[in-house]
C-alpha positions in Angstrom: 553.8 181.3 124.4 550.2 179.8 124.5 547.6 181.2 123.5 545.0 181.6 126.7 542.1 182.2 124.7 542.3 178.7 122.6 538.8 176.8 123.8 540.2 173.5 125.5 539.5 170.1 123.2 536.1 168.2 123.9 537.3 165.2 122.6 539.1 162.6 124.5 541.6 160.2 122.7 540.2 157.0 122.8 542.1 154.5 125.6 542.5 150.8 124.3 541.4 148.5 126.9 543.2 145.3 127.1 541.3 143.1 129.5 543.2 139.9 131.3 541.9 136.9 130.7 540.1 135.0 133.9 538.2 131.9 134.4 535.2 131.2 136.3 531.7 130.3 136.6 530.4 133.6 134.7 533.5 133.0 132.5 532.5 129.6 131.4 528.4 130.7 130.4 530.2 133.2 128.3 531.9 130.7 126.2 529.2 128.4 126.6 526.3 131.2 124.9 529.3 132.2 122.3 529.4 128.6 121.1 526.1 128.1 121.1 525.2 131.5 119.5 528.0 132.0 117.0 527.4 127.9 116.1 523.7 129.3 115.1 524.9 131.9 113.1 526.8 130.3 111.0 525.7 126.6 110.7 521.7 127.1 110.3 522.1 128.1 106.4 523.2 124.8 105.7 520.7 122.4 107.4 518.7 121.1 104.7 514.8 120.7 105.2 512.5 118.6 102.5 509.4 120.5 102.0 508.8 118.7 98.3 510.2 119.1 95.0 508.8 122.4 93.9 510.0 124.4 97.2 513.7 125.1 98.7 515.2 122.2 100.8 516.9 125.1 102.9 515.4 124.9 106.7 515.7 128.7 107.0 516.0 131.1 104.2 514.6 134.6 103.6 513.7 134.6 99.8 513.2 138.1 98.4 512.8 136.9 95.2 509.7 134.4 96.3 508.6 137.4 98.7 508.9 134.4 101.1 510.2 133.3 104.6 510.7 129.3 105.3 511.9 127.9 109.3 512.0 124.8 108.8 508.4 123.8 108.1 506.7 127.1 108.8 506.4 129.1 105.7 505.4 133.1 105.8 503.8 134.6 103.1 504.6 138.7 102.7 500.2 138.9 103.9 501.3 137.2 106.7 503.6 139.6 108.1 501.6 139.6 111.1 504.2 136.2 112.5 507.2 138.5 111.8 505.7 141.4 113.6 504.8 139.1 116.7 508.2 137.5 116.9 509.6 141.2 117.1 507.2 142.3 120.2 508.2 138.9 121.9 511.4 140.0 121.2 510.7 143.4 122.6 509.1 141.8 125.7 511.8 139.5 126.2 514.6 142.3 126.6 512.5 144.3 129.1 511.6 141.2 130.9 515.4 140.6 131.0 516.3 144.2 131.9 513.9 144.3 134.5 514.8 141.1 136.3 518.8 140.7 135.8 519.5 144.6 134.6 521.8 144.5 131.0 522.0 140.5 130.8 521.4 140.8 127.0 524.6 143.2 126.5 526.8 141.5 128.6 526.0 137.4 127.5 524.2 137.6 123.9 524.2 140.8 122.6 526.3 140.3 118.9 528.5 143.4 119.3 530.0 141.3 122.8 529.5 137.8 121.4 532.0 139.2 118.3 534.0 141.4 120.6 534.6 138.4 122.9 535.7 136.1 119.6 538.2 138.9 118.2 539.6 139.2 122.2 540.2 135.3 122.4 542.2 135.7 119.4 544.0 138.3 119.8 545.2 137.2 123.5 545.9 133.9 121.5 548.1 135.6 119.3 549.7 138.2 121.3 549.5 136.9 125.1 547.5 138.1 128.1 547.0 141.6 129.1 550.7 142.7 130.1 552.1 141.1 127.1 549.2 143.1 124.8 550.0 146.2 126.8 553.7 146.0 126.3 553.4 145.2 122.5 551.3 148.4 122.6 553.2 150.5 124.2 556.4 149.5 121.9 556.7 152.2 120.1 559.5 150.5 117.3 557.8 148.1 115.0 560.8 145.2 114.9 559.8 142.2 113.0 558.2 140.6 116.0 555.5 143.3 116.7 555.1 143.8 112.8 554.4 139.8 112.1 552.4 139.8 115.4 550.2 142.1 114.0 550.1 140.7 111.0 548.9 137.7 111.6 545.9 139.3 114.1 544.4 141.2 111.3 544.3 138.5 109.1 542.8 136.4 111.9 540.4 139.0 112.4 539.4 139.6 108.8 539.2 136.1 108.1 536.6 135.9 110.9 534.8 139.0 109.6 534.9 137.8 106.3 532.9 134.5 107.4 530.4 136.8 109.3 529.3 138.8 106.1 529.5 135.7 104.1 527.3 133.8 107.1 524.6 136.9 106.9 524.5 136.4 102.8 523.6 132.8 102.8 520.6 133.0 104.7 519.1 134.5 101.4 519.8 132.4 98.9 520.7 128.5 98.8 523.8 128.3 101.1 525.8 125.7 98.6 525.0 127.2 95.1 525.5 131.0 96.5 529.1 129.7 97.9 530.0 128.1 94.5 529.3 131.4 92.5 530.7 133.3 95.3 534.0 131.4 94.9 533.9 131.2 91.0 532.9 135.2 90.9 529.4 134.7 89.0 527.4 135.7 92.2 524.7 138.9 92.3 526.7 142.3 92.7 524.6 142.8 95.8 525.9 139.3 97.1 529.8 140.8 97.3 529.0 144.2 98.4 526.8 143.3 101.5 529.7 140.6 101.9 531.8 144.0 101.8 529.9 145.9 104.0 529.6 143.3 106.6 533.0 142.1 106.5 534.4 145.9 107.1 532.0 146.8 109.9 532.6 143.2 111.9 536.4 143.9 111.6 536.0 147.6 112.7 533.6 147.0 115.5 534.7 143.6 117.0 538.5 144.8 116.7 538.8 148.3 117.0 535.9 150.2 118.0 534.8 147.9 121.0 533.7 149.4 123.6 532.9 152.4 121.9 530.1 151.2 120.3 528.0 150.2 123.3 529.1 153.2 125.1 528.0 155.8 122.1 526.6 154.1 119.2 524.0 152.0 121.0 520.8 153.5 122.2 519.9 150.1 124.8 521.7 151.2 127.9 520.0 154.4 127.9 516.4 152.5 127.5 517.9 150.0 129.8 518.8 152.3 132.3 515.4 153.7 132.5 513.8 150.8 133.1 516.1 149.1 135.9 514.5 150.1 139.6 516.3 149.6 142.9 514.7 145.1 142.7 516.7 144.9 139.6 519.6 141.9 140.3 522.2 143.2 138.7 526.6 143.5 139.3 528.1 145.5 141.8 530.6 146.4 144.9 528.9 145.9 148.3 530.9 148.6 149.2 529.9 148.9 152.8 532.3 145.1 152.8 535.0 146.4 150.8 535.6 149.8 151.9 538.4 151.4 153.5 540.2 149.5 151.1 543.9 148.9 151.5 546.9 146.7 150.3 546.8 142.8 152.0 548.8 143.0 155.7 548.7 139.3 156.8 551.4 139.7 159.2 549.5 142.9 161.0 546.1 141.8 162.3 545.2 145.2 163.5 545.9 146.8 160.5 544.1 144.0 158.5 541.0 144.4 160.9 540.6 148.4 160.1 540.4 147.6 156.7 537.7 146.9 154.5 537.5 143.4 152.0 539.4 145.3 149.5 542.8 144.8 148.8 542.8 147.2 145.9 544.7 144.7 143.6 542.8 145.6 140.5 541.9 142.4 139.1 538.3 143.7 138.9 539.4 146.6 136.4 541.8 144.4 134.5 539.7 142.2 133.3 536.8 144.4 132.7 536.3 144.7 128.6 534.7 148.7 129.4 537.6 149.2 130.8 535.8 150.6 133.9 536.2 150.5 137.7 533.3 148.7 139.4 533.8 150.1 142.5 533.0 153.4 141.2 529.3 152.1 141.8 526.6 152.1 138.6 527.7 153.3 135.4 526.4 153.6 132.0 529.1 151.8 130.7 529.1 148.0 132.5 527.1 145.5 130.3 527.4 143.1 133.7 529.2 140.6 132.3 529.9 139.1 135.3 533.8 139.1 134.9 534.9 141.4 137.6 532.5 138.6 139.7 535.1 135.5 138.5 537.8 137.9 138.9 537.1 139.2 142.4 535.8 135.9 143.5 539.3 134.0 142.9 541.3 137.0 144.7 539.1 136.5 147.7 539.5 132.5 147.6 543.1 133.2 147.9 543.4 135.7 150.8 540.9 133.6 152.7 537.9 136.2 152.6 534.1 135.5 151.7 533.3 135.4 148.1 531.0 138.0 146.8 532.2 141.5 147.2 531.2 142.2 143.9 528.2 140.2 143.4 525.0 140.2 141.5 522.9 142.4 143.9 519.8 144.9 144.4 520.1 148.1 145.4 516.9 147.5 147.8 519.2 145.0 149.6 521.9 147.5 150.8 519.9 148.3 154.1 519.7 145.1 155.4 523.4 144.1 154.3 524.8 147.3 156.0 522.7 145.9 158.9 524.5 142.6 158.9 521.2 140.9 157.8 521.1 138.1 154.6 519.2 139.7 151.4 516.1 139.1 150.5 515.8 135.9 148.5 516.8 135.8 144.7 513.2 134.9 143.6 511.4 137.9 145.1 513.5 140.0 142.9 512.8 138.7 139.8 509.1 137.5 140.3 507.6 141.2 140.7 504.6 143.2 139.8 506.5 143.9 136.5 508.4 141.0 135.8 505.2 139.1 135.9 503.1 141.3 133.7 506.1 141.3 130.7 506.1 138.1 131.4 501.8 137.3 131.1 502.4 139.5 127.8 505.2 137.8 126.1 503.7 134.4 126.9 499.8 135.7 125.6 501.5 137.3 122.4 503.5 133.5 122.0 500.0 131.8 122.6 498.3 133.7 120.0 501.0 133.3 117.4 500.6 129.3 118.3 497.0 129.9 117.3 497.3 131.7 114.3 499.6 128.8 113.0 497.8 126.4 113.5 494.5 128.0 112.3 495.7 128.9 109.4 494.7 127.0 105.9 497.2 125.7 103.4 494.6 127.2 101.0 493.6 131.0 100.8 491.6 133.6 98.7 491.4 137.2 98.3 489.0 138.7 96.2 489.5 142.5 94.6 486.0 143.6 92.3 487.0 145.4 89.2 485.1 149.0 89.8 485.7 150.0 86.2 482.6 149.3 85.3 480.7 148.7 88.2 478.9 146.4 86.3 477.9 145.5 83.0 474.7 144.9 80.9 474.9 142.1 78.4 472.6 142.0 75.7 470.2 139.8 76.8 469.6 142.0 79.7 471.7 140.1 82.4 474.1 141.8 85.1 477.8 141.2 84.9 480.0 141.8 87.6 484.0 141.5 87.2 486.1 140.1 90.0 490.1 139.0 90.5 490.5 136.3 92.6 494.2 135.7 94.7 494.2 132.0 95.1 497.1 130.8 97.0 498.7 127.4 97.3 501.2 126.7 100.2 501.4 122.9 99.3 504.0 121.6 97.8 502.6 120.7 94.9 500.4 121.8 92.5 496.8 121.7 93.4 493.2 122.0 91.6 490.8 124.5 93.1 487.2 124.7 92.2 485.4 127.8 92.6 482.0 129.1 92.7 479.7 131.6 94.4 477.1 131.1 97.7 474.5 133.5 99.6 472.7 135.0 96.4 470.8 132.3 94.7 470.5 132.5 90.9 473.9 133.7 90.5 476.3 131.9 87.8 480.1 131.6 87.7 482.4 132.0 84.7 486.3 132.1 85.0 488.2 134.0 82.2 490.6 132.0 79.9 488.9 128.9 80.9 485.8 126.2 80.7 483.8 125.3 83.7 484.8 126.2 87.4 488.4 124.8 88.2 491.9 126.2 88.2 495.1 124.5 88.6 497.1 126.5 90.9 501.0 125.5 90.6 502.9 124.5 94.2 503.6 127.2 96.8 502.3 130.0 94.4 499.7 133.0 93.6 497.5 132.3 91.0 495.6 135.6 89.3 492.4 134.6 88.4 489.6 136.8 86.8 486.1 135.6 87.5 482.8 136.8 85.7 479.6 136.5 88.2 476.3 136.8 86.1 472.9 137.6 87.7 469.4 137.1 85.3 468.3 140.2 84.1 465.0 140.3 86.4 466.8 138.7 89.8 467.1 140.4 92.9 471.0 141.1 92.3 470.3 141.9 89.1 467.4 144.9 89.8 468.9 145.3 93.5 471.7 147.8 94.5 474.3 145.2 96.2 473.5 142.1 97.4 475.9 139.6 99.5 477.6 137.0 97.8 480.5 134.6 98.7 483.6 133.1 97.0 484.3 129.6 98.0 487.6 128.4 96.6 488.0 124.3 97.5 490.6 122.0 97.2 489.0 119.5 95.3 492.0 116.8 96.2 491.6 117.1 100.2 488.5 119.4 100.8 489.8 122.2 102.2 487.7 125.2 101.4 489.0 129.0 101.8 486.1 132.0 101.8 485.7 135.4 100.6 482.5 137.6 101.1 482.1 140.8 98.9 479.1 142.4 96.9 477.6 141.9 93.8 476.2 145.3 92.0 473.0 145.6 90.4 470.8 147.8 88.3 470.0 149.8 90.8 473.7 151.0 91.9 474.0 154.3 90.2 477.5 154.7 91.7 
């Protein structure tokens, strides 16, 4: 007997989704951005870049060690965070700019939880065969030799894939070829084979297993997304006003035929859906529009001798005129809108001003810190001393000698510590720690004054270059 009071279960058993596989136009830019993208991924560590002897010949590497950032022949420094920061807002900008214009483009073409999902379902349907023949396997509930060796040899598919993920991410932060060899001979870092680890597990669980399941709960983007798509957002869906009553095909009875809708209800639109969802159901959380059910619908009408695009890229805005028997509005005066336009002025001014920054910025630079413990000192002879460290940087790629010396107070006089005269040597791509003693004649203005302007000039003295840094210098009269 069962017991009435038992709560019934809030959890649903998760459904595997086996999607068929289907060519076609949306199809073919899917394989054309995963080639492109995965080909990024794991190629760009090894493109070698000469930026001199003294600095890394890898094009793009994030070295922690260094606290540096090298693309190609841009170099950030961890002060110039400020490129980093502006990449991400472009990036921001760009994904409501997208979302805006063409709805969840980003999940369904580029996003790396469908790019992997996409590479794990290619080899997996190489392996095991199409949908039925995935389903069946499934479904077998005795695991003979074939299903068992089937298996097999998809997991090991899969991990070897995952596997060349992790290792793909690891190399991006150390040289690619030295970082392989000590990976293969075991001397690498600890940290090297556990983010490998960590990597490796999570690509194989989420590309081959949890799937779907991580756009649907894990990711937070279709819920932004679906707060920022409006009824001008192109995006896919089932003119149902075309396809409704739907009914099976009746070529032989016109009358029947003419009372229904576009929709033969074969189901080619669902099977090949990797949500495993029903299109026709109208908007859901769940599609990432990848187009698919488009390719899929689109050869099913070729073939019963209907118009293409039942399920279509469309705007909701459009439905009106469609039900009226009137042609949409045209593609462009979707996306070129109030909104589009503005993410778009702001992406392009935040790209501008990055440009800018670039190109302004010297190969030499110089931060000054005073030492405030003393404020100052009195020597015997009556003069004012005030201590300063100097930052000099040097983003050549080879060592450089900077002179320095002091401007806006006149009588001052420069001393560097550990050293004779005014020049340093600063070694290639570095920091170099410099303390500086600034001395003021015992009756001067500095000297008698409270604070008084002064100016570091740091010059390269090979090219010219000149970097500048105004603080205070801190007299008699600065009780503080």
């Amino acid at each position: 007997m069962s017991d009435t009071n038992t709560p019934p279960s809030l959890y649903a058993a998760r459904e595997p989704v086996f999607p068929r596989r289907v060519s076609g136009t949306f199809r073919n830019l899917k394989w054309v951005i995963m080639a492109i993208t995965l080909g990024i991924y794991y190629l760009v560590p090894w493109i070698r870049w000469d930026r001199g002897p003294a600095l890394p010949d890898q094009a793009v590497l994030v070295d922690l060690a260094n606290r540096r950032f090298y693309f190609f022949w841009i170099e950030i420094w961890p002060h110039e965070f400020y490129f980093i920061a502006g990449l991400l807002i472009m990036a921001g900008l760009g994904l409501f700019l997208f979302t805006s214009a063409l709805g969840r483009v980003w999940c369904g073409y580029a996003c790396p939880q469908t790019v992997w999902t996409d590479l794990f379902i290619l080899v997996e349907r190489w392996i095991e065969g199409d949908r039925n023949a995935r389903l069946r396997l499934h479904r077998q509930k005795k695991w003979d030799f074939r299903k068992l060796r089937l298996r097999t040899t998809k997991v090991i598919a899969w991990i070897l894939i995952a596997l060349a993920t992790g290792g793909a991410w690891v190399f991006y932060f150390a040289d690619a070829p030295t970082l392989l060899v000590d990976l293969v001979t075991g001397q690498a870092h600890p940290i090297a084979y556990s983010t490998m680890a960590v990597l490796t597990a999570t690509t194989f669980f989420f590309g081959g297993y949890a799937r779907e399941q991580i756009c649907i709960y894990a990711c937070p983007w279709p819920r932004i997304q679906g707060a920022m798509m409006d009824e001008d957002t192109l995006t896919v869906g089932y003119r149902e006003w075309r396809g409704e009553p739907r009914g099976k095909l009746h070529k032989n009875e016109p009358e029947v035929e003419a009372a229904q809708g576009d929709c033969i209800d074969c189901m080619a639109c669902v099977n090949v859906c990797p949500m495993g969802i029903d299109i026709r159901e109208g908007q859901q959380l769940e599609c990432i529009t990848c187009a698919l059910c488009i390719d899929a619908c689109d050869d099913i009408m070729d073939k019963i001798g209907k118009p293409r695009g039942l399920i279509d890229y469309m705007a909701i805005s459009d439905e009106p005129l469609e039900r009226a028997g009137q042609p949409p509005r045209n593609v462009w005066k979707h996306i070129l809108r109030l909104r589009t336009v503005v993410y778009t002025v702001l992406w392009a001014l935040v790209g501008v001003m990055l440009l800018v920054a670039l190109y302004l910025r010297s190969d030499i630079d110089v931060t000054v810190a005073p030492v405030r413990n003393p404020t100052y000192v009195v020597l015997s002879n009556g003069d004012i001393r005030n201590t300063y460290e100097l930052r000099l940087r040097n983003k050549h790629g080879e060592d450089r000698p900077f002179e320095i010396f002091v401007d806006g107070t006149p009588g001052l006089s420069l001393e560097l510590e550990g050293g004779e005269g005014s020049d340093v040597t600063v070694a290639a791509d570095a920091m170099h720690l410099q303390r500086v003693y600034v001395v003021a004649p015992k009756d001067s203005a500095a000297a008698t004054g409270e604070l008084s302007d002064i100016r570091f000039v740091v010059q390269d003295k090979m090219n010219g270059d000149q970097a500048e840094k105004d603080t205070v210098f801190h007299g008699k009269g600065d009780n503080g």
